[in-house]
Structures are given as structure tokens and as C-alpha cells.
Backbone atoms as SQL, in Angstrom:
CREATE TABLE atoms (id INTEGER PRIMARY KEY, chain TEXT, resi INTEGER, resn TEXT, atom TEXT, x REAL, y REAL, z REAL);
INSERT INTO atoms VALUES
  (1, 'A', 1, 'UNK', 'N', 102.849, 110.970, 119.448),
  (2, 'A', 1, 'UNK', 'CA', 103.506, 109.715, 119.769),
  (3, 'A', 1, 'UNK', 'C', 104.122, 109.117, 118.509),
  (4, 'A', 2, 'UNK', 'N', 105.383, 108.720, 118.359),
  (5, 'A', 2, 'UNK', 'CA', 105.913, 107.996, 117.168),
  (6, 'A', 2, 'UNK', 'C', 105.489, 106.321, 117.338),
  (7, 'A', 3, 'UNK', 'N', 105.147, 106.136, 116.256),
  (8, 'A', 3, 'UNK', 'CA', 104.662, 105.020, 115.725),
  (9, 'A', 3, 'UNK', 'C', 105.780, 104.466, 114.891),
  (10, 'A', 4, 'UNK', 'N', 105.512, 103.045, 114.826),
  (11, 'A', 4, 'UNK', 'CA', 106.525, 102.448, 113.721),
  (12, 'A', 4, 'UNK', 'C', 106.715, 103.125, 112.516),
  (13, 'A', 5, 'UNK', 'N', 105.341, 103.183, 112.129),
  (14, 'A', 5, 'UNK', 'CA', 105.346, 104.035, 110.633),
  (15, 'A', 5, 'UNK', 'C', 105.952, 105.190, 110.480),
  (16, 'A', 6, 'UNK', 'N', 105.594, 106.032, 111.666),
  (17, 'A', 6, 'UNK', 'CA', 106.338, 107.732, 111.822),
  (18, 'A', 6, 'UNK', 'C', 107.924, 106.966, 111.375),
  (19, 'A', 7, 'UNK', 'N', 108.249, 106.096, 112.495),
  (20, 'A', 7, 'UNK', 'CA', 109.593, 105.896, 112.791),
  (21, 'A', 7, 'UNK', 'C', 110.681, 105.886, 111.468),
  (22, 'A', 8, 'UNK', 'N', 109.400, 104.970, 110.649),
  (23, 'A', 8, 'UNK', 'CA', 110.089, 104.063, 109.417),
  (24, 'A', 8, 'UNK', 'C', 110.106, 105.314, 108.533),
  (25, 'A', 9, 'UNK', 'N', 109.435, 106.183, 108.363),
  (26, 'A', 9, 'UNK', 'CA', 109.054, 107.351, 107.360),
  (27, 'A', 9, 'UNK', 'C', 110.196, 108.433, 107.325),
  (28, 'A', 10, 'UNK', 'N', 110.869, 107.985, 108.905),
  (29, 'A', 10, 'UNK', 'CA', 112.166, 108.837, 108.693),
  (30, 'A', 10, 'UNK', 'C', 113.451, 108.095, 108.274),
  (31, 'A', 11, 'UNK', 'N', 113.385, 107.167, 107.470),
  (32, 'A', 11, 'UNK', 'CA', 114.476, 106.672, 107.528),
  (33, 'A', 11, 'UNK', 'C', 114.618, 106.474, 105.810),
  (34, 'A', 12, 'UNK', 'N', 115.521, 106.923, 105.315),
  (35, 'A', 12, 'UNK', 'CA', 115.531, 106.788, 103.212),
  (36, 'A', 12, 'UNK', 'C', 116.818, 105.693, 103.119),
  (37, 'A', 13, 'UNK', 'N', 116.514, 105.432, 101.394),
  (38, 'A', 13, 'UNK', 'CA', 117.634, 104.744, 101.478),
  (39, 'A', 13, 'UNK', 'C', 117.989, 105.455, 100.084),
  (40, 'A', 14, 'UNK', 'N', 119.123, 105.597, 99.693),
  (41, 'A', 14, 'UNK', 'CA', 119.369, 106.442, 98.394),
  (42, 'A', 14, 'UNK', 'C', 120.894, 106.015, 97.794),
  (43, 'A', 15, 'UNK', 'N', 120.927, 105.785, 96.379),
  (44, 'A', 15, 'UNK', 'CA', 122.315, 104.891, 96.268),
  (45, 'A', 15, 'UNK', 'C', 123.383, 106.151, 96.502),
  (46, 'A', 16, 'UNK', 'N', 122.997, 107.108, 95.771),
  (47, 'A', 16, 'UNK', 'CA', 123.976, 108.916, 96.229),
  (48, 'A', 16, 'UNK', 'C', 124.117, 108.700, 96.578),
  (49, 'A', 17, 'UNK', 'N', 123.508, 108.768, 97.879),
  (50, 'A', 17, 'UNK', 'CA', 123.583, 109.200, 99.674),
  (51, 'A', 17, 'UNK', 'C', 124.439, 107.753, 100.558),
  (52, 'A', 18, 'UNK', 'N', 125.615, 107.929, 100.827),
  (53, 'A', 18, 'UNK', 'CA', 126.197, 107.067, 101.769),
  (54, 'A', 18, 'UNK', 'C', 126.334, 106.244, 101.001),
  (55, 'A', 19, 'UNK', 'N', 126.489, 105.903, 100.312),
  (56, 'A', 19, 'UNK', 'CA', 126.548, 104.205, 98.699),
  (57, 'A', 19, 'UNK', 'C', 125.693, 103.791, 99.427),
  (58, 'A', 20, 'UNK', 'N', 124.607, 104.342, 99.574),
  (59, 'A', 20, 'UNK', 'CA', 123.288, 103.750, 99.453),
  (60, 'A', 20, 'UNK', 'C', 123.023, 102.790, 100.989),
  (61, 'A', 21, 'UNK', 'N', 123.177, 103.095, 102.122),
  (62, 'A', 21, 'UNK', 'CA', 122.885, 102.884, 103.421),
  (63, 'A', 21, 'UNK', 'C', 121.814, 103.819, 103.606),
  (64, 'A', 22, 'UNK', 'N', 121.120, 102.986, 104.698),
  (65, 'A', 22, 'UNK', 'CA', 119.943, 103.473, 105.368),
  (66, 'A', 22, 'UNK', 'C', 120.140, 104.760, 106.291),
  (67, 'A', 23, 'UNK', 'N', 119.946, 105.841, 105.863),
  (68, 'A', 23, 'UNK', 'CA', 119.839, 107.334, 106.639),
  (69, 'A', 23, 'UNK', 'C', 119.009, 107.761, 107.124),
  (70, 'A', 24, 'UNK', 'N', 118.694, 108.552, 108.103),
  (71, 'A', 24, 'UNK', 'CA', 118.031, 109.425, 108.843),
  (72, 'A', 24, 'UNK', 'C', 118.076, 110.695, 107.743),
  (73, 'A', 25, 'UNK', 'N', 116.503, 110.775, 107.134),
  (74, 'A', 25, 'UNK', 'CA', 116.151, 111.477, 106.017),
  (75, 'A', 25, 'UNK', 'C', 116.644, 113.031, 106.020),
  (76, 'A', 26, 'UNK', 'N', 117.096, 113.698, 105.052),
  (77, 'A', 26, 'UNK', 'CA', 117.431, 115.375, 105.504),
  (78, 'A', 26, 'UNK', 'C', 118.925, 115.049, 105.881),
  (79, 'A', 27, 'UNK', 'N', 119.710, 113.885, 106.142),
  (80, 'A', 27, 'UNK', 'CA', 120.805, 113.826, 106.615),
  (81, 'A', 27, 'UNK', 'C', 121.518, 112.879, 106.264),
  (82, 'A', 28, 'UNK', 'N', 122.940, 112.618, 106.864),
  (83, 'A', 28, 'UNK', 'CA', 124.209, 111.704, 105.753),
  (84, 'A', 28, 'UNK', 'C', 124.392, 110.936, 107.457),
  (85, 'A', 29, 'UNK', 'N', 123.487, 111.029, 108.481),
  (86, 'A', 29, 'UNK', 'CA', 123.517, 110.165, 109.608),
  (87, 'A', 29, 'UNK', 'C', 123.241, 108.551, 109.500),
  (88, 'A', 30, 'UNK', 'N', 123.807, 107.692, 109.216),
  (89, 'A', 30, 'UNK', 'CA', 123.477, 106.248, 108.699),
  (90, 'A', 30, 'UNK', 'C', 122.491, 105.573, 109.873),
  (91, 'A', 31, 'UNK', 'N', 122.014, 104.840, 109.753),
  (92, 'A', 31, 'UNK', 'CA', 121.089, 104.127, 110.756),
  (93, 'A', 31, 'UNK', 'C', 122.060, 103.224, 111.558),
  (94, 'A', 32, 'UNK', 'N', 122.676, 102.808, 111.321),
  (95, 'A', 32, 'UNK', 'CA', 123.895, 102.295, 111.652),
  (96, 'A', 32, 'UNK', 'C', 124.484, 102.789, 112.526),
  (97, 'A', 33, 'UNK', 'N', 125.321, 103.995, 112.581),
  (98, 'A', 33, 'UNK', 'CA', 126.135, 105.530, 113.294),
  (99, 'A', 33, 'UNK', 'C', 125.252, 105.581, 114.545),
  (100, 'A', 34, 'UNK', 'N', 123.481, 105.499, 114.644),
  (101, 'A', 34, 'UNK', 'CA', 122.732, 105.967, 115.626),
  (102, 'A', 34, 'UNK', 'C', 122.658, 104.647, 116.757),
  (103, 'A', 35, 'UNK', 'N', 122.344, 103.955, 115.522),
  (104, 'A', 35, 'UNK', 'CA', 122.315, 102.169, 116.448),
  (105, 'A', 35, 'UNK', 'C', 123.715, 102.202, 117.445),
  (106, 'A', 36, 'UNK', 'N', 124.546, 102.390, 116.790),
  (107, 'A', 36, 'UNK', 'CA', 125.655, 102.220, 117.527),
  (108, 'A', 36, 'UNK', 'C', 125.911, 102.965, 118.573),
  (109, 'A', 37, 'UNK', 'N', 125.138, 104.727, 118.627),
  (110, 'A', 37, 'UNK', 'CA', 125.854, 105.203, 119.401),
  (111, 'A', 37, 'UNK', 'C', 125.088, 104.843, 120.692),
  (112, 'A', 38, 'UNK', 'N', 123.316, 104.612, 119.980),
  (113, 'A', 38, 'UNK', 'CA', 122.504, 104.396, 121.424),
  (114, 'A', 38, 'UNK', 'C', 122.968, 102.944, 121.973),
  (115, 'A', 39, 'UNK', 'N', 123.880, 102.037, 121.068),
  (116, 'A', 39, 'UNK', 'CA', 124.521, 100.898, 122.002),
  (117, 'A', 39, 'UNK', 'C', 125.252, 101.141, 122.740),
  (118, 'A', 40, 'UNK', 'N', 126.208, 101.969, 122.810),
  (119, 'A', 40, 'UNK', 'CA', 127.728, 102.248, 123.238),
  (120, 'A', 40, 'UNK', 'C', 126.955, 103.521, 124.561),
  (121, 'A', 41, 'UNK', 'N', 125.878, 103.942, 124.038),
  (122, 'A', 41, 'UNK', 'CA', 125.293, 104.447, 125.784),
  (123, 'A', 41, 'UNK', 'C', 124.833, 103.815, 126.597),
  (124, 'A', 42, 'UNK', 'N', 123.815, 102.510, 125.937),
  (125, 'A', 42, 'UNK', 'CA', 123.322, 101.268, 126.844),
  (126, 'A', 42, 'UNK', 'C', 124.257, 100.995, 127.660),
  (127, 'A', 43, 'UNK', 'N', 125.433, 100.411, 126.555),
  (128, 'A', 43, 'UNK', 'CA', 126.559, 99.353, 127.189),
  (129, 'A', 43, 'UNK', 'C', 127.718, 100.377, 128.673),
  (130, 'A', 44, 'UNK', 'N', 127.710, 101.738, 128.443),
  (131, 'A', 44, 'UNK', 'CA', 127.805, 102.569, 129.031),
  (132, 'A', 44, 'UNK', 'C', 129.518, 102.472, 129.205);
């Protein structure tokens, strides 16, 4: 089961990586990019 903590543990922040936005770790996926897309499926 993911937990907040699991949740949070996948998420880095790195100035390299993306000028330094919040990513989905292992990847150049912004937290942002995901938020949005699971909005734009909500909103449908």
C-alpha cells in the first residue's frame, strides 16, 4: 500500500534536473506534467 511517505520518497528535487522542479525520481517527469495530466482526465 503507498503511504504518504512511500509517495513523498518518490518525488526529488534537484537544481540540474528541470531548473530544479519537483520530479518523479529516475525521471525528467515534473510533478506538475502528472498533476496536470491526472486533472485534464478528471476534468475529462
Amino acid at each position: 500500500m503507498l503511504t504518504k511517505e512511500n509517495l513523498l520518497n518518490r518525488i526529488t528535487v534537484d537544481p540540474t534536473i528541470m531548473l530544479g522542479k519537483p520530479v518523479i525520481k529516475g525521471t525528467r517527469m515534473t510533478v506538475q506534467f502528472i498533476l496536470n495530466l491526472l486533472a485534464q482526465w478528471l476534468l475529462g
